[in-house]
C-alpha positions as CSV (number, residue, x, y, z in Angstrom):
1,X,-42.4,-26.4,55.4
2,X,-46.0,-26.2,57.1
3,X,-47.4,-29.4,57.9
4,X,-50.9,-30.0,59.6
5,X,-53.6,-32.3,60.1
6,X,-55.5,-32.4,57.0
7,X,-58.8,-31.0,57.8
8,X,-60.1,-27.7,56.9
9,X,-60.2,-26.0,60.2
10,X,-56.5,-26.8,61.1
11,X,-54.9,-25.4,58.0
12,X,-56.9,-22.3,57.3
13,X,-55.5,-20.3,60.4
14,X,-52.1,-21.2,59.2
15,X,-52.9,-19.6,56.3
16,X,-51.6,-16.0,56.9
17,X,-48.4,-17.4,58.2
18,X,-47.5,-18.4,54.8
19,X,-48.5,-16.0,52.8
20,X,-46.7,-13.8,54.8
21,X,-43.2,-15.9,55.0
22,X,-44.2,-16.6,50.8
23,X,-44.4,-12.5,50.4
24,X,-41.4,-12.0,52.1
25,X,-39.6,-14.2,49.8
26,X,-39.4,-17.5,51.1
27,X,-40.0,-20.7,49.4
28,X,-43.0,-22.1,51.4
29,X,-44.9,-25.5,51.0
30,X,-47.7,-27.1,52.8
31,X,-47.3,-30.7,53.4
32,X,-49.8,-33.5,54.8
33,X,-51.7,-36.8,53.8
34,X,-53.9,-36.8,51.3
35,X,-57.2,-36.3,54.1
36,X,-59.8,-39.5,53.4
37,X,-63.4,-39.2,53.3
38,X,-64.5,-40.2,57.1
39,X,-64.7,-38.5,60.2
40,X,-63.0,-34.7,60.5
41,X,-60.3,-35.9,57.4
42,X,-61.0,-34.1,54.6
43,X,-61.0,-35.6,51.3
44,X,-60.5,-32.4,49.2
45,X,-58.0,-30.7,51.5
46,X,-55.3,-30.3,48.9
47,X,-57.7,-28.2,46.5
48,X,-58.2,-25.7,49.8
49,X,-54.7,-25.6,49.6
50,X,-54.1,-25.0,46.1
51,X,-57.2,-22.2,46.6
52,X,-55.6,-20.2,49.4
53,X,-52.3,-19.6,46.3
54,X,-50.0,-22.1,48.4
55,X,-47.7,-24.9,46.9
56,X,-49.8,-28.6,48.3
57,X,-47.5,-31.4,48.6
58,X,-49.9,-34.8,49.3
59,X,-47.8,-37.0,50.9
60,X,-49.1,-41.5,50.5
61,X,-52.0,-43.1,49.9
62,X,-55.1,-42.2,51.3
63,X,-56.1,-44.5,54.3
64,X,-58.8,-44.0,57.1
65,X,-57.8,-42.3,60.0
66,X,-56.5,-44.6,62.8
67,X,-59.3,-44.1,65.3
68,X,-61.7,-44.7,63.1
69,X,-60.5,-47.9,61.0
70,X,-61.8,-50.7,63.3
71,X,-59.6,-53.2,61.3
72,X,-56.5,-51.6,62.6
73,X,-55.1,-54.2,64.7
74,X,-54.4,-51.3,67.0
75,X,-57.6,-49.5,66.9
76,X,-59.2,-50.9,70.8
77,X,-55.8,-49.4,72.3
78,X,-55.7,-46.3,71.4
79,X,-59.5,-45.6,72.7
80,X,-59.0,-43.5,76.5
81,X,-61.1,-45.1,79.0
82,X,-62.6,-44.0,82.1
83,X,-60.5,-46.1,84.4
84,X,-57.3,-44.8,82.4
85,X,-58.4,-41.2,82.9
86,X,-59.0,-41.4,86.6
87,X,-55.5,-43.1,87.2
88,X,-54.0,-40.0,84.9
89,X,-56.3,-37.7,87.4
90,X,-55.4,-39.4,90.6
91,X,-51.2,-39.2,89.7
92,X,-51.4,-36.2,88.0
93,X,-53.1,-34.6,91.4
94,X,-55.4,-32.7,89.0
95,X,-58.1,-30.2,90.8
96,X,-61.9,-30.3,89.8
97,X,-61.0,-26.9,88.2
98,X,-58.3,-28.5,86.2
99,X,-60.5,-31.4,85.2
100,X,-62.0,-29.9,82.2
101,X,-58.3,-29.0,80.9
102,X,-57.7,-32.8,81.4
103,X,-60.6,-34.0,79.9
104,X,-60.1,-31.7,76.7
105,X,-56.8,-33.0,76.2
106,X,-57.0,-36.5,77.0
107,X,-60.6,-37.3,75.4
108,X,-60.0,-35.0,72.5
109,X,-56.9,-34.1,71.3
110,X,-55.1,-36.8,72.0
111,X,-57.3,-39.0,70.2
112,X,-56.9,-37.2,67.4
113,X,-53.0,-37.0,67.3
114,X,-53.3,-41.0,67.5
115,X,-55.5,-40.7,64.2
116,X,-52.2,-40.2,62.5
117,X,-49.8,-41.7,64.9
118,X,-51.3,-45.0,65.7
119,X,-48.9,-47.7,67.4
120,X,-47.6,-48.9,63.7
121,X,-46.5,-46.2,62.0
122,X,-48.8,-44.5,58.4
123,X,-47.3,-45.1,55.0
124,X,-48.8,-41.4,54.7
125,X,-46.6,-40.2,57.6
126,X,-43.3,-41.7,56.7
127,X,-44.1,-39.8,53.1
128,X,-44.6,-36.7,55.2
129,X,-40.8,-36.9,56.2
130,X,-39.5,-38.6,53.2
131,X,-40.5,-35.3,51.7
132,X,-38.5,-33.4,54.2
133,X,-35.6,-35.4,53.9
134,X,-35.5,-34.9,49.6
135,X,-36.4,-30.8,50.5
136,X,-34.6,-30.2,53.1
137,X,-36.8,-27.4,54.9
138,X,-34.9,-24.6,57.2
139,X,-37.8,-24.0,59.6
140,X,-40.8,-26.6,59.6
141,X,-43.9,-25.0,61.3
142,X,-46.4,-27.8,62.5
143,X,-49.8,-28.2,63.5
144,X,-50.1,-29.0,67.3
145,X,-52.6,-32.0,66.4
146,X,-49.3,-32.9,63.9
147,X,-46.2,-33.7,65.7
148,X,-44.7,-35.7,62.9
149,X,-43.8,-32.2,61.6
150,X,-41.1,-32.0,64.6
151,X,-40.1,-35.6,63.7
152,X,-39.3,-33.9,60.2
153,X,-37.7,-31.6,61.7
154,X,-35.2,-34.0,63.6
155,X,-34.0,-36.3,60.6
156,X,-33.5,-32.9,58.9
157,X,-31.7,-30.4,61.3
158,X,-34.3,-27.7,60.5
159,X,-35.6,-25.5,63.4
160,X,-39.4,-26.2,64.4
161,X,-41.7,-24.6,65.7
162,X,-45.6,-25.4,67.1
163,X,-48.4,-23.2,65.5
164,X,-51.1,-23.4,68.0
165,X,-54.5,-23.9,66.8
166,X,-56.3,-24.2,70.3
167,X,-55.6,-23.4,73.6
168,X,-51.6,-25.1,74.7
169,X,-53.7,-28.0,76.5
170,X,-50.9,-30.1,75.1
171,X,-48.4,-28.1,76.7
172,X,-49.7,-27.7,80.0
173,X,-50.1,-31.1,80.4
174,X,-46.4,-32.1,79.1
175,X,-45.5,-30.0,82.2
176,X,-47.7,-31.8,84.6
177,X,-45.9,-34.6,83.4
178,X,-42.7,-33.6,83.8
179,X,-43.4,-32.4,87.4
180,X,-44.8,-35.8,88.4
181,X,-41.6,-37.4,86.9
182,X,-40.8,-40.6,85.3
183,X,-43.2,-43.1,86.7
184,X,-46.2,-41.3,85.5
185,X,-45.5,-42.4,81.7
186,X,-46.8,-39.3,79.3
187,X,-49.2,-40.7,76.4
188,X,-48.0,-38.2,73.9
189,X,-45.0,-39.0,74.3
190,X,-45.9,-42.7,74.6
191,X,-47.6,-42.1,71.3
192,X,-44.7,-40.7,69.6
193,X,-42.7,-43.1,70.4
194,X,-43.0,-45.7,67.8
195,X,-43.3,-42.9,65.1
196,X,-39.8,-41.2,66.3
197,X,-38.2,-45.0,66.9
198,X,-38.5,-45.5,63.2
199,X,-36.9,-42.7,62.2
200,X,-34.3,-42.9,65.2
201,X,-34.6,-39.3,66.8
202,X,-35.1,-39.1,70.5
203,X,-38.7,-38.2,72.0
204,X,-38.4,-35.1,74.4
205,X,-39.3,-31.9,75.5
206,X,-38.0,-30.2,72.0
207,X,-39.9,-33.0,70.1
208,X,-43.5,-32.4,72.0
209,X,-43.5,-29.2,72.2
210,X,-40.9,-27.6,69.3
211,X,-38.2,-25.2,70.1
212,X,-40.8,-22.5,70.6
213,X,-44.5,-22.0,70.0
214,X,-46.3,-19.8,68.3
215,X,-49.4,-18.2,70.1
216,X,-51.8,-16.4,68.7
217,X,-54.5,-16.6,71.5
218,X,-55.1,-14.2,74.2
219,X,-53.3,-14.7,77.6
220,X,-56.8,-15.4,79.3
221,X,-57.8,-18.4,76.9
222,X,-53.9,-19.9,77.7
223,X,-53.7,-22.5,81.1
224,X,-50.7,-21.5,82.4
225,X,-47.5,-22.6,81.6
226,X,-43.5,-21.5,81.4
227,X,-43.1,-22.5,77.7
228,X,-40.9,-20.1,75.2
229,X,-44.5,-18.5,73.5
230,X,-44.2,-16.4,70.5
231,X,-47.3,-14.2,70.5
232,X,-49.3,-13.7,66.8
233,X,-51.9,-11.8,66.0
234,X,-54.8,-14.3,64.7
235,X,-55.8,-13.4,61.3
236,X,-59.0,-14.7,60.3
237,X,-58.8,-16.7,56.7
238,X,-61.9,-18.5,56.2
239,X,-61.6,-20.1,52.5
240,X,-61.5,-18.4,49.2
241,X,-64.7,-18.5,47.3
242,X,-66.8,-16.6,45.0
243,X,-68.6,-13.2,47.2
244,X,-71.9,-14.1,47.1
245,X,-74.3,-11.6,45.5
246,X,-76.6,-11.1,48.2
247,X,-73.5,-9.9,50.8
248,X,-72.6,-6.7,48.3
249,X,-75.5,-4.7,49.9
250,X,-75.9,-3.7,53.2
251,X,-79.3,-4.9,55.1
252,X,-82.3,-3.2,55.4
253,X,-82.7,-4.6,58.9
254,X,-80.2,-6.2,61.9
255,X,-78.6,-9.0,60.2
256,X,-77.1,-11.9,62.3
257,X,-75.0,-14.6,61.8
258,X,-75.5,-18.3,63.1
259,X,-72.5,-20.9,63.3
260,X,-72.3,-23.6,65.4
261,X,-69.1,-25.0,63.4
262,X,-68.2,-28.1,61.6
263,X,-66.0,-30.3,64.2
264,X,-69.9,-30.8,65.6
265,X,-70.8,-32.7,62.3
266,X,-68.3,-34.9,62.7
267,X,-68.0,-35.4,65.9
268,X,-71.1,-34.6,68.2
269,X,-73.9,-37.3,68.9
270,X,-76.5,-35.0,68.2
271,X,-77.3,-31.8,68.8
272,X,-78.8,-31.9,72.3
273,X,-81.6,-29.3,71.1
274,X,-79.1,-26.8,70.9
275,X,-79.8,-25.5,66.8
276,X,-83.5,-25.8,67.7
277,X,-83.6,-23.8,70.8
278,X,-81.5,-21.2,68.9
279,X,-83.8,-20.6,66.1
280,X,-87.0,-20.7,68.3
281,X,-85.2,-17.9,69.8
282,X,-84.4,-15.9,66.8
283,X,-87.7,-16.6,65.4
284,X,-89.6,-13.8,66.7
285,X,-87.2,-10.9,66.9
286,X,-87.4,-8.3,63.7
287,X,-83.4,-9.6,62.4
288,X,-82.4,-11.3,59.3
289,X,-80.6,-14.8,60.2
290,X,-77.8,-16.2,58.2
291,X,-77.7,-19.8,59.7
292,X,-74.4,-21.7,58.4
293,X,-75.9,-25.0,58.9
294,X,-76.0,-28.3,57.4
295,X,-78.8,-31.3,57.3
296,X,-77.6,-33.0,60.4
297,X,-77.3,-30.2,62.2
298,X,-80.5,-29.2,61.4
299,X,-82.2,-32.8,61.6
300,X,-83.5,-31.9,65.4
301,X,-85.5,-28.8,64.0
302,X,-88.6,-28.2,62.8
303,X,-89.6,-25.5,60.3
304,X,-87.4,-22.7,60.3
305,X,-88.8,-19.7,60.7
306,X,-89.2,-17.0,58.1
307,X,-86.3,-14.7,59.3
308,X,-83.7,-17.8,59.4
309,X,-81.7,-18.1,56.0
310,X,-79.5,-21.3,56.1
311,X,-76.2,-22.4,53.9
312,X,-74.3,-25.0,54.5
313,X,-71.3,-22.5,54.3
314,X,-70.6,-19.1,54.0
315,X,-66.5,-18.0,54.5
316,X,-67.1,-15.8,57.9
317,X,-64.6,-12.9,56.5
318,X,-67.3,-12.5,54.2
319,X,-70.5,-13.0,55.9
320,X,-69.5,-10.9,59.1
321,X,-68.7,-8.1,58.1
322,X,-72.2,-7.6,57.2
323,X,-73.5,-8.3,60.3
324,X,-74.7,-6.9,63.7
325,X,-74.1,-9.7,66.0
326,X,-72.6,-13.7,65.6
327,X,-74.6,-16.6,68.1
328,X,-71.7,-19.3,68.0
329,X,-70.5,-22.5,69.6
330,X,-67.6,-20.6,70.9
331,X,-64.6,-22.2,68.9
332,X,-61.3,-20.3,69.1
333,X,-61.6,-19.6,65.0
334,X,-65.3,-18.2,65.1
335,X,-64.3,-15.6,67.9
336,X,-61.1,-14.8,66.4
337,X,-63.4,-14.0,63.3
338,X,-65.9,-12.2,65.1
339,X,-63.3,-10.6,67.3
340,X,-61.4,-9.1,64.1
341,X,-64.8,-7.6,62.5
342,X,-65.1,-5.8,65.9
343,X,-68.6,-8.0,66.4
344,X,-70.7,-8.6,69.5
345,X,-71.1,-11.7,70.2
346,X,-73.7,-14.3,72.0
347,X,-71.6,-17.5,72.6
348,X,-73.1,-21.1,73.2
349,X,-72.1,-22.7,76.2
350,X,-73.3,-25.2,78.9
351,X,-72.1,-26.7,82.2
352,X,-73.6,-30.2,81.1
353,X,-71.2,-32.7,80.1
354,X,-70.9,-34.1,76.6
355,X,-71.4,-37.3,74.9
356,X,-68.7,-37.0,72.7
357,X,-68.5,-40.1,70.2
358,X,-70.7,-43.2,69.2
359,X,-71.5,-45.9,66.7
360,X,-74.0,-43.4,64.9
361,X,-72.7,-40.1,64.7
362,X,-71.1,-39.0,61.3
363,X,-67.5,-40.1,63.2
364,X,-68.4,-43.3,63.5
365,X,-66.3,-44.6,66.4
366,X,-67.5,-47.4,68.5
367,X,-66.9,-45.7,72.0
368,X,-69.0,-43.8,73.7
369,X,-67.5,-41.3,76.5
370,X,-68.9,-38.2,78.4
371,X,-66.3,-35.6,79.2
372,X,-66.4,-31.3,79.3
373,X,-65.0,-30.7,75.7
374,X,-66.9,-27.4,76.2
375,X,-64.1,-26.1,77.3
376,X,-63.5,-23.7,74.5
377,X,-66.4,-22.5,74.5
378,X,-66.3,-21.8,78.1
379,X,-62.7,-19.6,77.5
380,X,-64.1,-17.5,74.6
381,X,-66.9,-16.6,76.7
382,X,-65.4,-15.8,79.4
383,X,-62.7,-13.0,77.4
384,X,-66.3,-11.7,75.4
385,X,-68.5,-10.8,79.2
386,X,-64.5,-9.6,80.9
387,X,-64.8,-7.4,77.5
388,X,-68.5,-6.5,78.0
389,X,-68.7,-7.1,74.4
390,X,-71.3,-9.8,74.3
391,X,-73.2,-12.7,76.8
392,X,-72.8,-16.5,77.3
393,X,-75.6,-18.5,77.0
394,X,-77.1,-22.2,78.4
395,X,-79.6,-23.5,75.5
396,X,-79.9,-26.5,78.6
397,X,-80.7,-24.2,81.4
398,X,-82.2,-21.2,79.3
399,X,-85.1,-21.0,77.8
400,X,-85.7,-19.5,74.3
401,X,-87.4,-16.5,75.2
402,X,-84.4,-15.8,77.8
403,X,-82.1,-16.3,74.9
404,X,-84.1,-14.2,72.8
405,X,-83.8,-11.5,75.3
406,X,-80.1,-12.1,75.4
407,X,-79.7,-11.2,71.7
408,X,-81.8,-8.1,71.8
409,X,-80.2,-7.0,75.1
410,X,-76.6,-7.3,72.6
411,X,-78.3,-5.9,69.6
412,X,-79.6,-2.5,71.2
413,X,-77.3,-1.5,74.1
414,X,-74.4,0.3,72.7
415,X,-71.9,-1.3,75.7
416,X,-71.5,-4.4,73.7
417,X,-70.4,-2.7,70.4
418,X,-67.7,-0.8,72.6
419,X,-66.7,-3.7,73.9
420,X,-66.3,-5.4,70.7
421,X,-64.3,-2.5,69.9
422,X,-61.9,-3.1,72.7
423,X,-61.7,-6.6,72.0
424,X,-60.4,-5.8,68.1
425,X,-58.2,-3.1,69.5
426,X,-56.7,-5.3,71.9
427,X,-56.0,-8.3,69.6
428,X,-54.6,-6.0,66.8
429,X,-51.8,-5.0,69.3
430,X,-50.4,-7.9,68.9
431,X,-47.6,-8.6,66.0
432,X,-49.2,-9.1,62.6
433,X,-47.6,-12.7,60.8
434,X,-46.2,-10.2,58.2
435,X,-44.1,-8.7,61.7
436,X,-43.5,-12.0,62.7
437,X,-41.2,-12.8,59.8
438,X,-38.1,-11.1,61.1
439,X,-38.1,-13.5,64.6
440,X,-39.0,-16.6,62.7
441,X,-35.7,-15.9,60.7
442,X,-33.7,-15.2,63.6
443,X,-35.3,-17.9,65.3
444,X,-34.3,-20.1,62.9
445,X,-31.0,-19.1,62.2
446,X,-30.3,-19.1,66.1
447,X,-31.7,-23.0,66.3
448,X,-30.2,-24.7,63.2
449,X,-26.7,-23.1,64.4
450,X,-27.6,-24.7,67.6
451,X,-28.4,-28.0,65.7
452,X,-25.1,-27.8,63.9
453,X,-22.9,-27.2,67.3
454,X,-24.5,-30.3,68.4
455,X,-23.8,-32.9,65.5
C-alpha cells in the first residue's frame, strides 16, 4: 500500500517504486483522499493515478484542506507564528546556519502535514486506514507529508516505511527533539497525536519516522542525521501524456527549457519579478525557450519575447531530453530530472527571504509569514557548481544581462556538459527501485516478524 498527499508532485516520484514492486509481482495500490479543488490538493489526482497503470483507491469525501478551511474550528491553531518559532529556536539551540532548516520545516512542511491532520481527525483519513484494516497491506510505503500511512501501518502490523520526497527536514528535526528531551514538546508529534489516539497506537520514534526511510537524494542535499536511510536512485516520472509533435525533431538551434514549478502557483505571493527578469534575459540570446508557465506566473511580464514558447505543462522526461540547458526554481524533482538527462543546469536562487502565504495568493490562507523556504533551491545548487555542471543565480541581486551571460557562459563552455555528465553518472550508481525490491522484501519480512514477537 502507497499512500501520499494527494497532489501531483508528491505521488509522481513514487511512481517507479510501484511499478517496480507491481513488475515484480506484488499486489500494489495507491491510497489517499480524494484531493479537493483549493490550494496544492488536487482535484483530479486519482485520474494521474489511474494514468501512471496503478490501482487508485479514493478514500472519503472530498473536503478542503485543513489549513485552508477558515470554518474549521481549529483552523487559527494550527497557523505557526513568529513568537512560537523563536521559542522552538531559542530551546532547540538552533545556529543561524540551521535556521533555514528550521524555517523550512516549521513554516512549510509542517503546515502542510496539519492540512490532513488537523486537531479533529478527517473523515478522509480514517477512510485511509479503514481501507488498510479491510486489505490488510504487508509493507505500507508513505509519503513523508503523509504520516497517517504509519498509523495504517500500526492498527495493521504491516512494516512501514517513509519515501522521502524532500530533503529529511522532518527527520533531523525529530532528532533535535529528542536531544532537547521531554520538556521541549515536538509538534509533529503533537500533531499526530489526536490522529493516532483515535485509532489507539502509540506516537513515537517508529511512528514519525517509519522503521526505515527511503532516500533517494544525494548525501550533500541530506542535514545530517543517524536515521536507518535506504538509498534509491531517483527516477524521474513526470506524467503520462500524449508526445507532443513538435518534440520528435531535434532543433535547429540551442533549445532551453524554463520551469519554475507548480508549488509557486499555489503557494507564492507573487512572483517577486523573478519570471520577468528570466525572460528579459533569454530574450536576446539566439536559443529557442520552452517556458512551462501558467497565467499567474506570467501575470508580472510583459510581452514575451519572440524566442520564448510557453505551455502551461510539458512532462520534463519529454521536454528535456531535447534540450541544451534547464533555468529552474531549484526543486528536488526538476534537478533530479535534469540531473538524469545529463543536463546543465542554471538554478534560481536568492538570499532574500520569502513571503510565503496571504489572503490573495491562489492558497488563500489568511497569514502572512516571511521565512527562507529557498532552501531547496539553495541545496540543488550547491551539488550543480560542487559538480561544475551548471551556475546559481540571484534574479534580486543580478541583473538580466548578468543572467544572460550566465546562460551563455553554460551553453558554450564544454565544462558544464562534463559536469552534467558526472552528476548522471554519480546518481545512476545508486540502486535502481527495480534493485530495491529484494531489501524492501527482506525488510519487510524482518519487521512484521518483529511485529508479531511483540503482540
Amino acid at each position: 500500500m502507497i499512500t501520499v498527499f494527494p497532489a501531483r508532485a508528491h505521488f509522481l516520484p513514487l511512481v517507479p517504486y510501484a511499478w517496480a514492486l507491481q513488475s515484480a509481482g506484488h499486489e500494489v495500490c495507491v491510497v489517499a483522499p480524494p484531493g479537493y479543488p483549493t490550494g496544492v490538493a488536487d482535484p483530479d489526482f486519482h485520474e494521474a493515478v489511474t494514468a501512471a497503470g496503478l490501482k487508485s483507491v479514493s478514500c472519503g469525501r472530498p473536503q478542503p484542506l485543513a489549513v485552508h478551511d477558515r470554518d474549521d474550528p481549529g483552523y487559527a491553531a494550527m497557523l505557526p507564528t513568529a513568537a512560537e518559532s523563536e521559542s522552538f529556536v531559542r530551546a532547540l539551540g538552533i545556529s543561524e546556519k540551521e535556521r533555514p532548516t528550521w524555517d523550512v520545516f516549521y513554516h512549510f512542511t509542517l503546515l502542510a502535514i496539519r492540512d490532513y491532520h488537523p486537531p479533529q481527525p478527517r473523515q478522509d483519513v480514517d477512510q485511509v486506514i479503514e481501507f488498510a484494516r479491510i486489505w490488510q497491506p504487508d509493507l505500507v510505503l508513505w509519503d513523508s507529508w503523509f504520516p497517517s500511512g504509519a498509523v495504517a501501518a500500526r492498527v495493521t502490523g504491516a512494516a512501514h516505511a517513509r519515501v522521502l520526497v524532500a530533503p529529511d527536514y522532518t527527520g533531523w528535526v525529530t532528532e533535535r527533539f529528542a536531544a532537547a528531551g521531554p520538556a521541549v514538546a515536538n509538534p509533529l508529534a503533537e500533531t499526530m497525536r489526536p490522529l493516532a489516539a483515535r485509532h489507539g497506537v502509540e506516537v513515537d520514534d517508529d511512528l514519525l519516522l517509519g522503521q526505515w526511510t527511503v532516500n533517494p537524494f544525494p548525501a550533500p542535499m541530506n542535514p545530517p542525521t543517524r536515521l536507518t536511510n535506504v538509498p534509491v536512485r531517483y527516477v524521474p516520472y513526470t506524467g503520462a501524456s500524449v508526445m507532443p509533435t513538435w518534440l520528435y525533431a531535434r532543433p535547429s538551434r540551442p533549445r532551453v527549457a524554463l520551469s519554475l514549478g507548480v508549488s509557486a502557483r499555489a503557494f507564492l505571493k507573487g512572483d517577486w519579478g523573478r519570471t520577468a527578469k528570466l525572460l528579459e534575459a533569454v530574450g536576446e540570446l539566439d536559443i529557442e525557450v520552452i517556458a512551462t508557465l501558467n497565467d499567474n506566473q506570467l501575470a508580472e511580464s510583459g510581452p514575451l519575447p519572440d524566442n520564448v514558447h510557453t505551455l502551461d505543462y510539458v512532462p520534463l522526461d519529454q521536454l528535456l531530453p531535447t534540450c541544451s540547458a534547464v533555468i529552474h526554481h531549484g526543486s528536488t524533482g526538476t534537478f533530479a530530472a535534469a540531473s538524469a538527462a545529463g543536463l546543465p543546469q542554471v538554478v534560481c536562487d536568492t538570499d532574500e527571504p520569502l513571503l510565503l502565504f496571504g489572503e490573495d495568493t491562489p492558497g488563500g490562507i489568511a497569514w502572512d509569514f516571511t521565512c527562507q523556504k529557498q532552501l531547496t533551491a539553495t541545496l540543488t545548487s550547491r551539488v550543480v557548481t560542487d559538480y561544475g555542471a551548471g551556475v546559481r543565480v540571484d534574479h534580486q541581486k543580478q541583473s538580466a544581462a548578468q543572467i544572460r551571460e550566465q546562460l551563455r557562459r553554460v551553453l558554450t563552455e564544454p565544462s558544464f556538459r562534463e559536469g552534467a555528465r558526472r552528476i548522471r553518472e554519480d546518481r545512476n550508481s545508486a540502486p535502481s527501485p527495480v534493485e530495491l525490491v529484494p531489501l524492501l522484501v527482506e525488510l519487510t519480512r524482518r519487521h512484521r516478524r518483529e511485529e508479531e514477537a511483540d503482540r
